[in-house]
Backbone bond lengths (Angstrom), bond angles and torsions (degrees), N, CA, C in turn:
res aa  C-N    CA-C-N  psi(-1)  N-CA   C-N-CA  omega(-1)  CA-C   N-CA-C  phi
1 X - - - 1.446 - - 1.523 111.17 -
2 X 1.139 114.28 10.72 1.832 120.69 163.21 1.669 104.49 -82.31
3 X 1.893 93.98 151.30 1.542 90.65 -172.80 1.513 97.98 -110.98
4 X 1.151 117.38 127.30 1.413 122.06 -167.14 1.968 97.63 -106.35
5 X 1.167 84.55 138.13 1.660 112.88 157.44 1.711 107.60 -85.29
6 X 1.636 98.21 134.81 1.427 91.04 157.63 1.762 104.67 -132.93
7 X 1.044 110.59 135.91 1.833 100.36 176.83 1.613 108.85 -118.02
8 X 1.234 70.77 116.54 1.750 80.20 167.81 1.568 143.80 -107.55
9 X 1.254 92.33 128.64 1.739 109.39 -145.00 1.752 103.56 -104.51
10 X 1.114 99.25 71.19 1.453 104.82 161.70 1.436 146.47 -30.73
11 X 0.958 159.52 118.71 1.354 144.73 149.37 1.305 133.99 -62.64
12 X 1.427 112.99 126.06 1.884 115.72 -167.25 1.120 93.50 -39.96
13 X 1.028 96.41 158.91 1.647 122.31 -169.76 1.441 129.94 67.23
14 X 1.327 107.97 -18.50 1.326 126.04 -168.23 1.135 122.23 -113.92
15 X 1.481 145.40 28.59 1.285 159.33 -113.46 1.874 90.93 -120.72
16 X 1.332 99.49 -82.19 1.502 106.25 170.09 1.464 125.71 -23.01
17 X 1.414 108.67 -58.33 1.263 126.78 -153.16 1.668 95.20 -83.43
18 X 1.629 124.49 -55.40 1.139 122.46 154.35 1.880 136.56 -33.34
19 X 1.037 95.73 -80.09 1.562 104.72 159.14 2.047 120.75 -13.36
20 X 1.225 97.67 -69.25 1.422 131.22 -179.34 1.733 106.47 -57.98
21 X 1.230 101.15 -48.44 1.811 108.90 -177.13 1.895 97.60 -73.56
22 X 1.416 95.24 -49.39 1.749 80.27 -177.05 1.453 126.87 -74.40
23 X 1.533 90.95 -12.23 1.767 93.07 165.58 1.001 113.39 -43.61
24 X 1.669 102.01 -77.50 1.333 118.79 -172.18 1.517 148.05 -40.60
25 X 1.702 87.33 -43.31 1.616 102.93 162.42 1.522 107.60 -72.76
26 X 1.586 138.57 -56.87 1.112 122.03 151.41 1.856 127.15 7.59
27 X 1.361 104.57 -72.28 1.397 122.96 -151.37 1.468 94.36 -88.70
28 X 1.486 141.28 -29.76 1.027 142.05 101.15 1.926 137.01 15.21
29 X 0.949 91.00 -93.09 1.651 88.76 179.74 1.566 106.11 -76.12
30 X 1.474 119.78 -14.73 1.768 101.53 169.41 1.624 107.51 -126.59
31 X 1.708 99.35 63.73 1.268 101.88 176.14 1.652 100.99 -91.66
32 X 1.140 97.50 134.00 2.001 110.90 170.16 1.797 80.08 103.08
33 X 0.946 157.16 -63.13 1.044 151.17 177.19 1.636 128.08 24.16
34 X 1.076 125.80 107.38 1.857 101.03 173.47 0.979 131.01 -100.93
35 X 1.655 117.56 19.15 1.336 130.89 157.78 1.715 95.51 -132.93
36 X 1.443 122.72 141.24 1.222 134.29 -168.02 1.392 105.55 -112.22
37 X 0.952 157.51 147.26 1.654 148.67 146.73 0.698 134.64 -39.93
38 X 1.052 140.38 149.30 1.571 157.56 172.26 1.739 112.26 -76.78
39 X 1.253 117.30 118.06 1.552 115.17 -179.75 1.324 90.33 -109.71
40 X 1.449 116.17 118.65 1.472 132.22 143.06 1.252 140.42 -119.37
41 X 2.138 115.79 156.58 1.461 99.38 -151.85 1.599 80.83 -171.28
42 X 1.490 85.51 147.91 1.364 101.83 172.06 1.639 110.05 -106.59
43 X 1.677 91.60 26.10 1.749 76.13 175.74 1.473 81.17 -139.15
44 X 1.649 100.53 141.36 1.488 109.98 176.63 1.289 113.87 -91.07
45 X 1.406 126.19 -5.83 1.439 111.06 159.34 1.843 121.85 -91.23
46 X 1.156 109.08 -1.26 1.679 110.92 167.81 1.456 93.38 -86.90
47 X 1.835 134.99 -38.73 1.024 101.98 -168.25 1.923 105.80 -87.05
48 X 1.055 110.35 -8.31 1.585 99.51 -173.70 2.319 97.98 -74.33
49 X 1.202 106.21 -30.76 1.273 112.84 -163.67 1.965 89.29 -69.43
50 X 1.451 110.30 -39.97 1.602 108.31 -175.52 1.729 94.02 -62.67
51 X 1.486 132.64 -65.92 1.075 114.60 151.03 1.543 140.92 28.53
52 X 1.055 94.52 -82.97 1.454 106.08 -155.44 1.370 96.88 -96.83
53 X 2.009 125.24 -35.01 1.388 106.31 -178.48 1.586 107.51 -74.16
54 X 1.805 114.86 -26.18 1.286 108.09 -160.21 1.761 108.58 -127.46
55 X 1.278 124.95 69.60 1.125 128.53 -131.60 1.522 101.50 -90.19
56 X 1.540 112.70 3.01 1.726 126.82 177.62 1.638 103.98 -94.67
57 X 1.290 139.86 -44.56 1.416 135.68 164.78 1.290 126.02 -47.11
58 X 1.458 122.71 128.66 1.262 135.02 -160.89 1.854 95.76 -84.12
59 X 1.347 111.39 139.47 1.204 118.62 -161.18 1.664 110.28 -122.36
60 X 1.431 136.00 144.00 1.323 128.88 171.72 1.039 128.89 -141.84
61 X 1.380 139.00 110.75 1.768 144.67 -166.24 1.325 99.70 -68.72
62 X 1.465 124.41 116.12 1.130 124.87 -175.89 1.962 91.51 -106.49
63 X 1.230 109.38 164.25 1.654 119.99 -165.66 1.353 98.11 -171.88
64 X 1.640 105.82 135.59 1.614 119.43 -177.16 2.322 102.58 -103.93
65 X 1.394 97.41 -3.87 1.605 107.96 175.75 1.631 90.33 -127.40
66 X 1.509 76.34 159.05 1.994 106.62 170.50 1.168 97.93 -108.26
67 X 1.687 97.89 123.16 1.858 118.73 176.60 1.727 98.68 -118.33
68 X 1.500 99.52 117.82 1.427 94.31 164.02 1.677 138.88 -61.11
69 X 1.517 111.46 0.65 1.618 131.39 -178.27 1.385 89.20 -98.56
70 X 1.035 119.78 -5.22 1.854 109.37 -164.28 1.779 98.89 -40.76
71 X 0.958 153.24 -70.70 1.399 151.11 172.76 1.302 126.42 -43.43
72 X 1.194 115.15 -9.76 1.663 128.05 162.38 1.802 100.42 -80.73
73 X 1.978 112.88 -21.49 1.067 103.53 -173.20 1.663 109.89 -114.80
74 X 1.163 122.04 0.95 1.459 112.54 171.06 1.973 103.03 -114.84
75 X 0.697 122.73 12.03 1.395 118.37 162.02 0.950 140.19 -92.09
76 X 1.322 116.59 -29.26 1.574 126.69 135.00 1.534 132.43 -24.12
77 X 1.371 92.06 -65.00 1.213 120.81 -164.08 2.113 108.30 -77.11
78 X 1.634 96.64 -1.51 1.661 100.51 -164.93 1.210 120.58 37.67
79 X 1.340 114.56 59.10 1.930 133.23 147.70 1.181 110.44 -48.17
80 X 1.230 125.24 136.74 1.624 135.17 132.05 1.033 108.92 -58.81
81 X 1.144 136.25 -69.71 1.262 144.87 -117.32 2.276 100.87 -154.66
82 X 1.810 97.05 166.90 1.350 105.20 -177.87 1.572 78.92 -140.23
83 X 1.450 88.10 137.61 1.674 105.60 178.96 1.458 93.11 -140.35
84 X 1.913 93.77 118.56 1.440 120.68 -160.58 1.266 123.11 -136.02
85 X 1.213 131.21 121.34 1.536 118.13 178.16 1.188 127.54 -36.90
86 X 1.423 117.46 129.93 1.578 92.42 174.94 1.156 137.06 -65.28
87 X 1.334 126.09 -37.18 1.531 107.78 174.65 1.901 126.39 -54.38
88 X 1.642 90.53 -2.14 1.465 84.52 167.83 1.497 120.45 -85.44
89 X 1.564 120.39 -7.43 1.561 110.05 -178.58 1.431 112.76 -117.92
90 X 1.371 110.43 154.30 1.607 139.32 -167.64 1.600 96.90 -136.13
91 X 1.506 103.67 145.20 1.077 114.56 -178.73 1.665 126.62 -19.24
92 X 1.439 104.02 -64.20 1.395 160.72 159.25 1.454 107.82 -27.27
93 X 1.281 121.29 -39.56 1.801 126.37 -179.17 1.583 94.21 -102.29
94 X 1.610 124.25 -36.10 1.599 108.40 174.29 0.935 107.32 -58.95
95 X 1.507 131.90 -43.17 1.715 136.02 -179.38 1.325 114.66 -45.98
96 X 1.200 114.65 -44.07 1.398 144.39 -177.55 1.551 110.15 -47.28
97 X 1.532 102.46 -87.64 1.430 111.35 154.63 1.432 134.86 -42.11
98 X 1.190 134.07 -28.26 1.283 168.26 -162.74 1.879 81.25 -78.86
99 X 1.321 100.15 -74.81 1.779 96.05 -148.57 1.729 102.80 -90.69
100 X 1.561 111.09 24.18 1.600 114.84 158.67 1.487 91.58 -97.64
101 X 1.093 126.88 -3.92 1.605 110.84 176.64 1.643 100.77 105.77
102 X 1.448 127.47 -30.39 1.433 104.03 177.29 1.340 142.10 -119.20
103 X 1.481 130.42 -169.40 1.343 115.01 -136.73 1.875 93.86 -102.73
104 X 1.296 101.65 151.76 1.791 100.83 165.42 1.476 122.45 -118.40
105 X 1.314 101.12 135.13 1.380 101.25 -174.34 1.624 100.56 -131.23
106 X 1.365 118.47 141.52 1.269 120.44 175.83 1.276 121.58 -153.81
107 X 1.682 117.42 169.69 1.221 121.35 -124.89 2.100 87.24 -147.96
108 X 1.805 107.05 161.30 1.164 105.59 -60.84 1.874 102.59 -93.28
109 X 1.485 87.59 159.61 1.511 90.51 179.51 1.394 109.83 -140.73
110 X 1.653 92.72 115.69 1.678 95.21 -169.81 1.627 86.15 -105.36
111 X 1.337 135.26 5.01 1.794 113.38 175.38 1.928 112.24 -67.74
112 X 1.064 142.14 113.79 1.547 142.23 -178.47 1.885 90.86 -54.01
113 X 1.410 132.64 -44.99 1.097 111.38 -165.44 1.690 100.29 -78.69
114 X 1.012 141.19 -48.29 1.678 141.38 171.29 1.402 100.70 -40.46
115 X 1.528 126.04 -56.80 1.480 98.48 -171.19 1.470 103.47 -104.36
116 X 1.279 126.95 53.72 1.491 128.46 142.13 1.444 95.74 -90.71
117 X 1.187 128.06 -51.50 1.259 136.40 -171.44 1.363 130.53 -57.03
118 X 1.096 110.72 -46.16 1.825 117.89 132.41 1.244 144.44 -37.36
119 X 1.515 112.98 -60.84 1.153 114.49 153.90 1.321 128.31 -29.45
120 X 1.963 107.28 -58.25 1.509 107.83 -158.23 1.850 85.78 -73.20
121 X 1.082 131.66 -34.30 1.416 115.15 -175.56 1.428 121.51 -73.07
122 X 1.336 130.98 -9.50 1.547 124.22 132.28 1.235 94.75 132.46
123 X 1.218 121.99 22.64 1.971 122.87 163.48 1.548 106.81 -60.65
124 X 1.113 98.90 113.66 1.099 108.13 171.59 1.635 143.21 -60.31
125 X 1.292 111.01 -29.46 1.644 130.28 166.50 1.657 107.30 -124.51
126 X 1.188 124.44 138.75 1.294 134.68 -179.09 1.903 108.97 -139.41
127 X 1.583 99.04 109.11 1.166 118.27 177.79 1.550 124.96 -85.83
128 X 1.201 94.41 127.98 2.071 94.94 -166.14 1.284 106.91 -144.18
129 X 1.778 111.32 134.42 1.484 116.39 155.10 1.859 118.13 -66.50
130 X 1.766 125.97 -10.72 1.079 135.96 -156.05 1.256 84.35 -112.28
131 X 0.958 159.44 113.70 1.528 143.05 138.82 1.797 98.99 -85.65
132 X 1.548 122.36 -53.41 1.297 121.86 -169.07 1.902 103.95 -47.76
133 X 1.453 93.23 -16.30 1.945 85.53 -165.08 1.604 105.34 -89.86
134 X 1.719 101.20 -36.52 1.653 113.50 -161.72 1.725 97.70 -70.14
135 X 1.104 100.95 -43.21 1.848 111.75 -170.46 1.255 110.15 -72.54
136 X 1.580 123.01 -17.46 1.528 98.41 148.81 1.172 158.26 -71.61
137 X 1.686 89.09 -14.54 1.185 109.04 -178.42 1.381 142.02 -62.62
């Protein structure tokens, strides 16, 4: 009942072919499952290829820049979610994301005062090398 991230890290050229294999094994090792994984990727052709082999796994465009088309680019691809650096979000872009319907999760922030600050603005997943520091908070 943990919700796991998986990111999948392709090799040029190999995006498709990658993508598609980790679907599969994915969908695979948490078959019967009642929480499924998360496939994430900074490449939109591993995630369109996870897609298409595994079209029941919840999927997420992860990005280290803010693109204002970003929704011309995860809708395609059937995203949940945008998994984003944090210094790329402000209240204002969770809102953003928020009222296309999907979820944000971002990566990583080990400062306790940055991800209080997140939190209260309504990111939904918060990724950290600190957990002993963030969880005290």
């Amino acid at each position: 009942r943990v919700c796991m991230n998986i990111e999948i890290k392709p090799t040029r050229g190999r995006e498709r072919e990658t993508g598609a294999a980790i679907g599969l094994d994915a969908a695979s090792l948490w078959a019967g499952s009642d929480v499924p994984p998360l496939l994430s990727s900074f490449s939109p052709l591993a995630l369109d290829a996870a897609r298409e082999a595994v079209p029941d796994l919840p999927r997420a465009w992860l990005s280290e820049h803010w693109v204002d088309d970003w929704r011309e680019r995860v809708v395609p691809l059937g995203c949940i979610a945008l998994d984003l650096k944090h210094t790329l979000l402000t209240k204002a872009r969770i809102d953003e994301i928020h009222d296309a319907g999907l979820r944000v999760a971002t990566w990583t922030v080990n400062d306790p005062t940055r991800a209080a600050d997140l939190i209260a603005w309504g990111v939904d997943t918060l990724i950290t090398d600190a957990v002993d520091v963030i969880a005290t908070r």
